[in-house]
Backbone as CSV, one residue per row, in Angstrom:
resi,resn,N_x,N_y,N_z,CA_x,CA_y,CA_z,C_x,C_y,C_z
1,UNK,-6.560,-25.039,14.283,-7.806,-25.318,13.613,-8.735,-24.107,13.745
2,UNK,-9.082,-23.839,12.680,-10.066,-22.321,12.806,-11.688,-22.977,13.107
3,UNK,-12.086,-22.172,13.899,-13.602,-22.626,13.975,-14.380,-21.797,13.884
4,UNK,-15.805,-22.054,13.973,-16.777,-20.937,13.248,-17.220,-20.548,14.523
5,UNK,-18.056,-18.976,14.186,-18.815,-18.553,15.117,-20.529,-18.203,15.390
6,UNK,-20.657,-19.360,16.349,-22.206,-19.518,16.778,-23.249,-18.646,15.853
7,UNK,-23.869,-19.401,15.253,-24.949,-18.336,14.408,-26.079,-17.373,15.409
8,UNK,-26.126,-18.219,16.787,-26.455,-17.096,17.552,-25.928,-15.979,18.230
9,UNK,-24.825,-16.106,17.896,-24.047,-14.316,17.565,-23.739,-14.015,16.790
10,UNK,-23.732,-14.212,15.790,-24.054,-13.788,14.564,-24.300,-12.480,14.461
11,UNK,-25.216,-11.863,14.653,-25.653,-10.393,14.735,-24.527,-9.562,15.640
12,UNK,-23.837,-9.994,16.347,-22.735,-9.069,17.027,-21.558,-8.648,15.875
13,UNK,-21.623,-9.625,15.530,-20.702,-9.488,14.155,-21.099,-8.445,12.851
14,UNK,-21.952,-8.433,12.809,-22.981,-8.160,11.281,-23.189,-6.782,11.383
15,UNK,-23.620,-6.334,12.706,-23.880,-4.946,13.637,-22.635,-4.417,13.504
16,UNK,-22.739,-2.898,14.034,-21.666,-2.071,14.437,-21.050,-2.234,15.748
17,UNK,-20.987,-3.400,16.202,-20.294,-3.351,18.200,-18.698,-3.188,17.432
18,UNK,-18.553,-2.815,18.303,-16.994,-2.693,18.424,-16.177,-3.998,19.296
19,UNK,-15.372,-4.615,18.676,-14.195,-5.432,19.529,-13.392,-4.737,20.080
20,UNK,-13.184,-5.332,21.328,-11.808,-4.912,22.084,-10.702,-6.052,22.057
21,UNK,-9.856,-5.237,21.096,-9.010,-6.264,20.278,-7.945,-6.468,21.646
22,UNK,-6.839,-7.360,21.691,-5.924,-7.421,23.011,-5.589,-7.968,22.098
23,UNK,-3.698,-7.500,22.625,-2.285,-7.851,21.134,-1.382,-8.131,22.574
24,UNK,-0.379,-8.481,22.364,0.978,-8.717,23.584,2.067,-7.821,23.068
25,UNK,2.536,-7.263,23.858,3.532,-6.250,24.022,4.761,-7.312,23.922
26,UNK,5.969,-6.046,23.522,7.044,-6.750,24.036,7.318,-7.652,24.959
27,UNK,7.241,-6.838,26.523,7.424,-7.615,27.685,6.482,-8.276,28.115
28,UNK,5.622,-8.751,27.297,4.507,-9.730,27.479,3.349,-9.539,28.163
29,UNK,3.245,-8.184,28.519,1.866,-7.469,28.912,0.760,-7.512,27.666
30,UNK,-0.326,-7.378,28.260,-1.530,-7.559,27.285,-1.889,-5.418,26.426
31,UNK,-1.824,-5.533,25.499,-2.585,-4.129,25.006,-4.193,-4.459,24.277
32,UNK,-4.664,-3.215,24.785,-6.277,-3.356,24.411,-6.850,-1.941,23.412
33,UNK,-7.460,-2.241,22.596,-8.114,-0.771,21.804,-9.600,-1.277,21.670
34,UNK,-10.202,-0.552,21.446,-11.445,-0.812,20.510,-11.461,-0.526,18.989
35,UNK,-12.111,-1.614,18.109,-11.886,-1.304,17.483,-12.910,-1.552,16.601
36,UNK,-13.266,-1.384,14.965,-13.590,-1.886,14.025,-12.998,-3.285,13.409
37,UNK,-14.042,-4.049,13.106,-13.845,-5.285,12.344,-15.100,-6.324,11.395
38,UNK,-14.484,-6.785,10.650,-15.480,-7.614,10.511,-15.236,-8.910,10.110
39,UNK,-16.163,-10.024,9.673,-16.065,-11.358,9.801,-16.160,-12.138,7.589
40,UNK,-15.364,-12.321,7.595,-15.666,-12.767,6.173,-16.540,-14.821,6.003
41,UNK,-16.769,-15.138,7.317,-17.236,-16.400,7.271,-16.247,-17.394,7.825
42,UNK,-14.812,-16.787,7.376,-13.647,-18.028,8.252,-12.583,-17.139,8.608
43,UNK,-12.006,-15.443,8.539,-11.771,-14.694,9.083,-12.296,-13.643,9.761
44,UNK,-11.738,-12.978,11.094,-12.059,-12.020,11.624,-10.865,-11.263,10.447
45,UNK,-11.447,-9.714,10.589,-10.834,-8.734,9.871,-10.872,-7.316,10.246
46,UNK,-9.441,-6.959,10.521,-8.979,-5.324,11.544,-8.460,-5.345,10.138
47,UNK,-8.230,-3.927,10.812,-7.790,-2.948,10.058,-6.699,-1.892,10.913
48,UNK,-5.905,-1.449,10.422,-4.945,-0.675,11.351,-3.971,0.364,10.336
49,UNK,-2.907,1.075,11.057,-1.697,1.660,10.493,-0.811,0.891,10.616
50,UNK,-0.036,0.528,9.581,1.834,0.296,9.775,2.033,1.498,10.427
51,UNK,3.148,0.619,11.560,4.011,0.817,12.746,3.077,1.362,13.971
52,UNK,1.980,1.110,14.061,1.190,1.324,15.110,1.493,0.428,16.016
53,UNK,1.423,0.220,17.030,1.810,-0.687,18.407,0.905,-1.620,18.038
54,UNK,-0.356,-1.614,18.068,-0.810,-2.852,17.383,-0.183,-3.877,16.420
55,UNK,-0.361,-2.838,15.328,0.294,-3.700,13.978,1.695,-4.074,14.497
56,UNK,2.800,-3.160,15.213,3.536,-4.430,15.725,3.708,-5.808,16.217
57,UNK,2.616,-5.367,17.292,2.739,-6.423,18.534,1.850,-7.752,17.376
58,UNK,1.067,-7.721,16.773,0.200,-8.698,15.377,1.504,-8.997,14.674
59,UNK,2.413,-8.458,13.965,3.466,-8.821,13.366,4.530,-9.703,14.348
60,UNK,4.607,-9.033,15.795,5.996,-9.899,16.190,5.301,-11.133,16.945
61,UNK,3.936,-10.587,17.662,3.160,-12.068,17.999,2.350,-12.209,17.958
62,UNK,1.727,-12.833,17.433,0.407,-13.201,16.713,-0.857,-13.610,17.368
63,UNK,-0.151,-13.563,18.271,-1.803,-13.992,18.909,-2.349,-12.967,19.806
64,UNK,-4.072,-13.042,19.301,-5.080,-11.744,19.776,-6.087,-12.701,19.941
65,UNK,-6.799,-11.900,20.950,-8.092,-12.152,21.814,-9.367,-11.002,20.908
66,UNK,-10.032,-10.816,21.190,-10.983,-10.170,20.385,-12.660,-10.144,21.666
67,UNK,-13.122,-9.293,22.064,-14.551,-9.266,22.860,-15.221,-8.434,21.989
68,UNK,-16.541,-8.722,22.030,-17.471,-8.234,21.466,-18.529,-8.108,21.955
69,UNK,-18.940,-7.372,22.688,-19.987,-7.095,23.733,-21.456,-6.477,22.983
70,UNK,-22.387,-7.477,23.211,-23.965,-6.256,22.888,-23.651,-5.292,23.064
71,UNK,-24.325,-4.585,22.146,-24.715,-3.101,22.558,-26.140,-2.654,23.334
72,UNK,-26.805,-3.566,23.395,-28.627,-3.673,24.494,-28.027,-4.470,25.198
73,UNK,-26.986,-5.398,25.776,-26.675,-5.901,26.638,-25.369,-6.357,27.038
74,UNK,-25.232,-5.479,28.288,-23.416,-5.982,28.484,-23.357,-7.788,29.289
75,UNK,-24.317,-8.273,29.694,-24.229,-9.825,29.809,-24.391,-10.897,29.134
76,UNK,-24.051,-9.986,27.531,-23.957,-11.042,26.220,-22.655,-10.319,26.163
77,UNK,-21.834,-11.747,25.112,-20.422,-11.527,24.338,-20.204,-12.373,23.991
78,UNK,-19.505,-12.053,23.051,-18.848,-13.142,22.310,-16.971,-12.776,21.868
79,UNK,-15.901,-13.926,22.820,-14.981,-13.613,22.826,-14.587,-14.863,22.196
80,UNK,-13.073,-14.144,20.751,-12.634,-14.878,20.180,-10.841,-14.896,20.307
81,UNK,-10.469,-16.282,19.874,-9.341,-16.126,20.554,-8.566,-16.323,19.074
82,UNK,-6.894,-16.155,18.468,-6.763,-16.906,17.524,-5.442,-16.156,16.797
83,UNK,-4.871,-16.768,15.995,-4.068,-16.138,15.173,-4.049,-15.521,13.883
84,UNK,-3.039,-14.495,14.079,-2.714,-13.432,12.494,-2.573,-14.695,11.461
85,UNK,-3.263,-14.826,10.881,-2.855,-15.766,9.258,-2.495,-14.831,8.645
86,UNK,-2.609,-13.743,8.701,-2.193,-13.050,7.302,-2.188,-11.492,7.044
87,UNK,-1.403,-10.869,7.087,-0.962,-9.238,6.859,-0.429,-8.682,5.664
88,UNK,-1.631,-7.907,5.217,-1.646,-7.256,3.802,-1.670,-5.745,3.612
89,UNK,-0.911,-5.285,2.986,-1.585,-3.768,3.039,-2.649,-3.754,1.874
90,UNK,-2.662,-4.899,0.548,-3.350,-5.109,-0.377,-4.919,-5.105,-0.280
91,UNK,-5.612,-4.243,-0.669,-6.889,-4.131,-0.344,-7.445,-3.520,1.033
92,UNK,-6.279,-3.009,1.937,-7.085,-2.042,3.069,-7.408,-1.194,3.157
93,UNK,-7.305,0.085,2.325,-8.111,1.167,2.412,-9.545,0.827,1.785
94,UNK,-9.713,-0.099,0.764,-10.569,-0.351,0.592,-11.803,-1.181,1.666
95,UNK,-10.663,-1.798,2.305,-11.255,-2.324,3.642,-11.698,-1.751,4.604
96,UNK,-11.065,-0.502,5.219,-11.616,0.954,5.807,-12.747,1.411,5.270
97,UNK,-12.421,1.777,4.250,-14.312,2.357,3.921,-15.112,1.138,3.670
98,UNK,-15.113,-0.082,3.797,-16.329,-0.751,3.849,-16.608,-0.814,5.265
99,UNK,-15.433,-0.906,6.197,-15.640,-0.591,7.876,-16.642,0.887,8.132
100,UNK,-16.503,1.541,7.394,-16.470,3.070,7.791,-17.776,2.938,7.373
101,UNK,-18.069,2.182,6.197,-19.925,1.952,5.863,-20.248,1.117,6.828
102,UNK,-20.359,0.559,7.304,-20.851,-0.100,8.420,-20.813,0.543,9.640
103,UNK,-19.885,0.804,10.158,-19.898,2.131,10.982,-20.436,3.297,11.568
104,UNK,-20.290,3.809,10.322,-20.306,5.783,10.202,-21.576,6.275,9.112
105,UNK,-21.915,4.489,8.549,-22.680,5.278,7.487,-22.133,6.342,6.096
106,UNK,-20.741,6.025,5.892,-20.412,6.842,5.383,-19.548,6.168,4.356
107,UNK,-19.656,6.713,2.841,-19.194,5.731,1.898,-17.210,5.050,1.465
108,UNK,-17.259,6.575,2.573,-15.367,5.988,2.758,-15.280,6.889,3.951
109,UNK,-13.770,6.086,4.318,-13.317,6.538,5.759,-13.008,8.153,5.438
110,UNK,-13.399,9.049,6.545,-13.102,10.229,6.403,-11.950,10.929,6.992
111,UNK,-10.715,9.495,7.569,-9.643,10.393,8.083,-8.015,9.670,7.470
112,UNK,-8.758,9.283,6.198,-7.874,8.569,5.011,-6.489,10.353,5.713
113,UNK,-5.654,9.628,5.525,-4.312,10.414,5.573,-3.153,9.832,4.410
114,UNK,-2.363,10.893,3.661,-1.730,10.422,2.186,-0.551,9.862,2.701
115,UNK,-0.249,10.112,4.227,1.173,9.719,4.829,0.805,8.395,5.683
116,UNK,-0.412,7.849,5.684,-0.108,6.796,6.699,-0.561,5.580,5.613
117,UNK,0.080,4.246,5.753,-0.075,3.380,5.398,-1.318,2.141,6.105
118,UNK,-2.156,1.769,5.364,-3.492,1.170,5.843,-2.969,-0.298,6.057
119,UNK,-3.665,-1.417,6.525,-2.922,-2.658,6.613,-3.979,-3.397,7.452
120,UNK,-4.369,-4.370,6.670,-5.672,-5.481,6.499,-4.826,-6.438,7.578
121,UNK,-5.491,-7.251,8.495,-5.359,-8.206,9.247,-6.353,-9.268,8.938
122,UNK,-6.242,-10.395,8.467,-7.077,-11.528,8.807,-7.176,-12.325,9.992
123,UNK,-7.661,-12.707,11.009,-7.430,-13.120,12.302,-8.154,-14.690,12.134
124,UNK,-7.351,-15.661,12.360,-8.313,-16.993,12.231,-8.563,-17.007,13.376
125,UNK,-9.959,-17.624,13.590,-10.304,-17.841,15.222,-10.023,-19.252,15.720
126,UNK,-9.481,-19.815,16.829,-9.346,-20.940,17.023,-10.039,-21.219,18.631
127,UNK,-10.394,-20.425,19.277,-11.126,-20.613,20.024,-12.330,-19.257,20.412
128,UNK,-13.850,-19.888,20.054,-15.028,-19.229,20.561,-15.643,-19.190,21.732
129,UNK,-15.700,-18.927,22.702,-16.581,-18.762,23.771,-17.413,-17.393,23.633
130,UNK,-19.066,-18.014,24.881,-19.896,-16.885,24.548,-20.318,-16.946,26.199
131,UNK,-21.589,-15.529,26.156,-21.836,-15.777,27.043,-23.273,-14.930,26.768
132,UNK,-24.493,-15.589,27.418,-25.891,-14.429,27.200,-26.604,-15.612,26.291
């Protein structure tokens, strides 16, 4: 069951914080990045490369954690828990530079490469906790 996230974090979302996304490895260790994302109202939404360790570990198991920490305060967050619904390469570079405007301020991503392949994640959330 996907559930929504607290309109009083709201603004963590909307802002530039960065998530620290966590994916499962093969041998069932946890991996962590920071990253860019954003929220369409009933998905979270990364962005990544095909064959990146990420985009693996999202393809072979699906389930990711997500923190999102203030940026004026590290004793607020908002951590989401939940599964890959859905992996597209359809529409992600376009998805990068709307990240990259939010971001960087800048109207497209500036480290677009002609050899790497872009690849949209939708993340449903199924469990919200906060804290702050």
């Amino acid at each position: 069951m996907t559930v929504k996230i607290p309109e009083s974090f709201m603004d963590l979302v909307r802002e530039p914080a960065l998530a620290l996304v966590a994916t499962i490895l093969k041998d069932g260790s946890p991996h962590v990045t920071p990253m860019w994302f954003d929220y369409d109202g009933r998905f979270v939404r990364l962005n990544s490369v095909k064959g990146r360790v990420k985009d693996r570990n999202m393809r072979d198991r699906p389930h990711v954690a997500l923190c999102i920490v203030d940026p004026r305060n590290a004793f607020r967050y908002l951590e989401i828990r939940g599964r890959v619904a859905d992996i597209t390469e359809e529409g992600a570079v376009e998805h990068i530079d709307a990240l990259a405007r939010k971001y960087l301020n800048v109207e497209t991503f500036p480290h677009h490469a002609p050899a790497e392949v872009r690849v949209l994640y939708r993340i449903a959330p199924e469990h919200v906790s906060t804290l702050g």
